[in-house]
FIZA-390292 format. One record per residue: residue in three letters; x, y, z of N, C-alpha, C, O in turn. Coordinates in steps of 0.001 Angstrom, whole numbers, plus 524288, in hexadecimal, padded with zeros to 5 digits. Example, Ala and Ser with C-alpha at 12.3 -4.5 7.8 and 13.67 -1.06 7.14 Angstrom:
Ala833867E9C681E788300C7EE6C81E78833907F31C81E788379C7F30982111Ser832327F73681BA8835667FBDC81BE4832648001E81EBE834618047281F67
This chain:
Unk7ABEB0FB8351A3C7AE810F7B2516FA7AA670F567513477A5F00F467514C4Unk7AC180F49C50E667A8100F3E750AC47A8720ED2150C447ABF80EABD50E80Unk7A24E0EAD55099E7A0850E64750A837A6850E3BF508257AA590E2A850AD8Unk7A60C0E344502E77A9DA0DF824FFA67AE910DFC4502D87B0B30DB7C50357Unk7B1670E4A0505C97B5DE0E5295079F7B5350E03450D4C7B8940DCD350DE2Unk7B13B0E08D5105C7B1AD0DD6E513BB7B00B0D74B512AD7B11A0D39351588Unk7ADC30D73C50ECD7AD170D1A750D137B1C00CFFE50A0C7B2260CB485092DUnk7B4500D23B508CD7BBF60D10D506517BD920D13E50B0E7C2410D04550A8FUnk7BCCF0D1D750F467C0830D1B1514C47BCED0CC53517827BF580C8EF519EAUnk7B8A40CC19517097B7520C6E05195C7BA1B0C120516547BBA70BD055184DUnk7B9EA0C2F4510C37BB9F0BE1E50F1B7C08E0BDA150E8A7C2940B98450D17Unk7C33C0C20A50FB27C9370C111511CC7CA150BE86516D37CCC90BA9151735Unk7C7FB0C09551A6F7C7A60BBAD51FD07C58E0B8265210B7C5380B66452582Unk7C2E30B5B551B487C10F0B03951CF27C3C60AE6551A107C3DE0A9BA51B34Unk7C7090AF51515C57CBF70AE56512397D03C0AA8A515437D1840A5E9514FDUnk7D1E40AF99518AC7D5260AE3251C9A7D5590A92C5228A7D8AB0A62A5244AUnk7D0850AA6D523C07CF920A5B0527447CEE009F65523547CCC509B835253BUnk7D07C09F8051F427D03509C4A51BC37D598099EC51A2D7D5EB0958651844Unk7DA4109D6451B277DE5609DB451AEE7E0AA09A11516597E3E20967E51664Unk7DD6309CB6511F87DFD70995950D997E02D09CEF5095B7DCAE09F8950752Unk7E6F209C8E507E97E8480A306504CE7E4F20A241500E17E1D40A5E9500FBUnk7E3EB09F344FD3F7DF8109EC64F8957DAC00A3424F8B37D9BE0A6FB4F5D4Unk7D8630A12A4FD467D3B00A2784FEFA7D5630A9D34FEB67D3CB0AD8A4FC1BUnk7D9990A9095032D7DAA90B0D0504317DD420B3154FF877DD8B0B7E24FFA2Unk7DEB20B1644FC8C7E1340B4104F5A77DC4E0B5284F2527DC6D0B84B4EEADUnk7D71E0B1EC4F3F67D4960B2C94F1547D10A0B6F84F3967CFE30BA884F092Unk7CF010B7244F8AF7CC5D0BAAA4FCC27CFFD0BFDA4FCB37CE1D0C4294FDBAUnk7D5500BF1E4FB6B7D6D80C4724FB8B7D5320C6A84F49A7D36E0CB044F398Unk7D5EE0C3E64F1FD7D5520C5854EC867D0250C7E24EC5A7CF910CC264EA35Unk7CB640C4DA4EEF37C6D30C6D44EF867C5C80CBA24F14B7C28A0CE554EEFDUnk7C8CC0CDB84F65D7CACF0D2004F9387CA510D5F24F54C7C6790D8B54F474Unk7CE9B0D5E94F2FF7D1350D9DA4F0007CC5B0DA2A4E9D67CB2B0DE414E799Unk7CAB40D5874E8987C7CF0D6784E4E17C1630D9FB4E7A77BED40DD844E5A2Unk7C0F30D87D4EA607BBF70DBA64ED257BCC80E18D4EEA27B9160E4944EE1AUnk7C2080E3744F0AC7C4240E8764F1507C4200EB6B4ED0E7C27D0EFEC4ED78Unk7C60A0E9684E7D57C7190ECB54E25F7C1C40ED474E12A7C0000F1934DFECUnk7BE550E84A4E17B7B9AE0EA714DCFB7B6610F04C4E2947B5580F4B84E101Unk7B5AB0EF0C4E7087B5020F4894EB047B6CF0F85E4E9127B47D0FC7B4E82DUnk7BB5B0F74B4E8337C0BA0FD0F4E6A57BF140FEDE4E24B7BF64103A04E1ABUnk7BC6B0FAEB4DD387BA2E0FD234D80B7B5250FEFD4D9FC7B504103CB4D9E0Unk7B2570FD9B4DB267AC530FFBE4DCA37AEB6105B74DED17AD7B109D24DCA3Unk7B2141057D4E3297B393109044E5B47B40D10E854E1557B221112EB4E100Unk7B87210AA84DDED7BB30111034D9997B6A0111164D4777B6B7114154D0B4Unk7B31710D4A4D5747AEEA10EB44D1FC7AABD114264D4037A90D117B44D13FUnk7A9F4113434D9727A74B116474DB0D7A9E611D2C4DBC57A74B121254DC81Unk7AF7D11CB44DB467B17A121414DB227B006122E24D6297ACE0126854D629Unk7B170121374D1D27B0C4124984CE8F7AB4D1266D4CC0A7AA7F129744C864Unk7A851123FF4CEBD7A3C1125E64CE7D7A00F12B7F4D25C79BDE12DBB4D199Unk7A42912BF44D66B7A3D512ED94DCE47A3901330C4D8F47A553133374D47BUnk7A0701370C4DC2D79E7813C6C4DA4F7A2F113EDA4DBEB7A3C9141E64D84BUnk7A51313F374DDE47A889143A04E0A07AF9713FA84E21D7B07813B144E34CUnk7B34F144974E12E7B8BE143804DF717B957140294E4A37BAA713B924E415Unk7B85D1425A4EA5F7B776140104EDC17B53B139504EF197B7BE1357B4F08DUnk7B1E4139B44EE637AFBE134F34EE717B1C6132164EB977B2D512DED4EDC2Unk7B360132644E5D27B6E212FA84E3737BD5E12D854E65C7BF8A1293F4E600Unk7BEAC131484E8837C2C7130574EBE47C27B12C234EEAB7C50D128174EF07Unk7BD6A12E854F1577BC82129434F7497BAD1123FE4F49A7BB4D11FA94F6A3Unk7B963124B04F1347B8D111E3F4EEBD7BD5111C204ED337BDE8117624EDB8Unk7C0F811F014EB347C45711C934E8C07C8C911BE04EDB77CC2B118814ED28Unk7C8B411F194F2877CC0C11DE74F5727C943118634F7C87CC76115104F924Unk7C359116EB4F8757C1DB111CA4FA6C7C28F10F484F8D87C20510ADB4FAA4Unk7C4981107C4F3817C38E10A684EEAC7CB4A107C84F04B7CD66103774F06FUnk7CCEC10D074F1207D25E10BB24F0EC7D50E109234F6B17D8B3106084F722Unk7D18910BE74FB267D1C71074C4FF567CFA21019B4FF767D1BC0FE4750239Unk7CB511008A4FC597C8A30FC9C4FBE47CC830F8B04F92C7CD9A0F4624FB03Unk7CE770FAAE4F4917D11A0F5E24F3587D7D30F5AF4F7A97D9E30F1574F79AUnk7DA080F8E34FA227DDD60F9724FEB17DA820F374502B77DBBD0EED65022CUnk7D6E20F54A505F37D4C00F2525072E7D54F0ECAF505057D8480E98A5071EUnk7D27F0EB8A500F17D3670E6724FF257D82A0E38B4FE087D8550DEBF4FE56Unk7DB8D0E6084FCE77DFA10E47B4FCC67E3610E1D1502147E65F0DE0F50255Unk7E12F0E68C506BC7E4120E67B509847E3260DF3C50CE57E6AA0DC4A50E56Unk7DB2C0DE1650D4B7D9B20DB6F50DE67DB7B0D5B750B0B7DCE40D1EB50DA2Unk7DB320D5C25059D7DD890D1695029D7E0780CF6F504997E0840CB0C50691Unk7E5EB0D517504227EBA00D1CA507747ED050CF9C50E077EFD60CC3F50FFFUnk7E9C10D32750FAD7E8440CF9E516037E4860CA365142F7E4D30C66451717Unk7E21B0C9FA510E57DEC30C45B50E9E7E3E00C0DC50E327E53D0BD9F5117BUnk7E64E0C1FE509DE7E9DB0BEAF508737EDBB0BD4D50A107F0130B98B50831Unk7F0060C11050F7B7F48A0BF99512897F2FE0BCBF5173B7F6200BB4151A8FUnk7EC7A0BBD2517707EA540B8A451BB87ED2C0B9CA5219D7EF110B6C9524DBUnk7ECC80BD91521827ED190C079526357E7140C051529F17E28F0C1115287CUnk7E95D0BEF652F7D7E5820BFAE533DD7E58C0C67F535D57E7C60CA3C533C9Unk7E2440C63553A657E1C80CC9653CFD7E6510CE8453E5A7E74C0D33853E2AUnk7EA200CA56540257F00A0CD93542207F4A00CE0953E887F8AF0CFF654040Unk7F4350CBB9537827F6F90CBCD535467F9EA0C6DE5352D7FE100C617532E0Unk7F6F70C343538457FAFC0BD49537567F8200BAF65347E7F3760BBEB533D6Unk7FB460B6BF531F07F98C0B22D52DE67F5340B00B530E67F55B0AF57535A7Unk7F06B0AECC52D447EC1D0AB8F530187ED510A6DD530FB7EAA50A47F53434Unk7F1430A46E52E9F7F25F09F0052FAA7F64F09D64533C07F72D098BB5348E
């Protein structure tokens, strides 16, 4: 897991133990903004990849990476705990 990806997941769960939607609209926005610019580095580095291959695998990481972030944001923003209930 790349650094930025888990530091967008830390500050989603300290978001949350904060339980103030402000705070998590913005921690998820952060989320998702930290995932795309990965996802650009990501499809930057494809089109630079020597081989049709490698281009592939970047662009399939770049395209989970931002999946990922997304998926994280909206568990940010629906302030969801480990079992799927409201933190509050």
């Amino acid at each position: 897991m790349n650094k930025l990806t888990i530091l967008a997941v830390a500050i989603g769960a300290a978001s949350l133990a904060a339980c103030d939607q402000g705070a998590r609209e913005e921690t998820a926005d952060n989320i998702e903004a930290n995932a795309e610019m990965q996802a650009d580095n990501l499809e930057e580095a494809a089109d630079n990849a020597a081989t049709e291959a490698g281009e592939d695998a970047l662009e399939n990481q770049a395209d989970a990476t931002r999946e990922a972030g997304e998926e994280n944001a909206d568990a940010t923003r629906e302030g969801a705990d480990a079992d799927g209930n409201s933190a509050n």
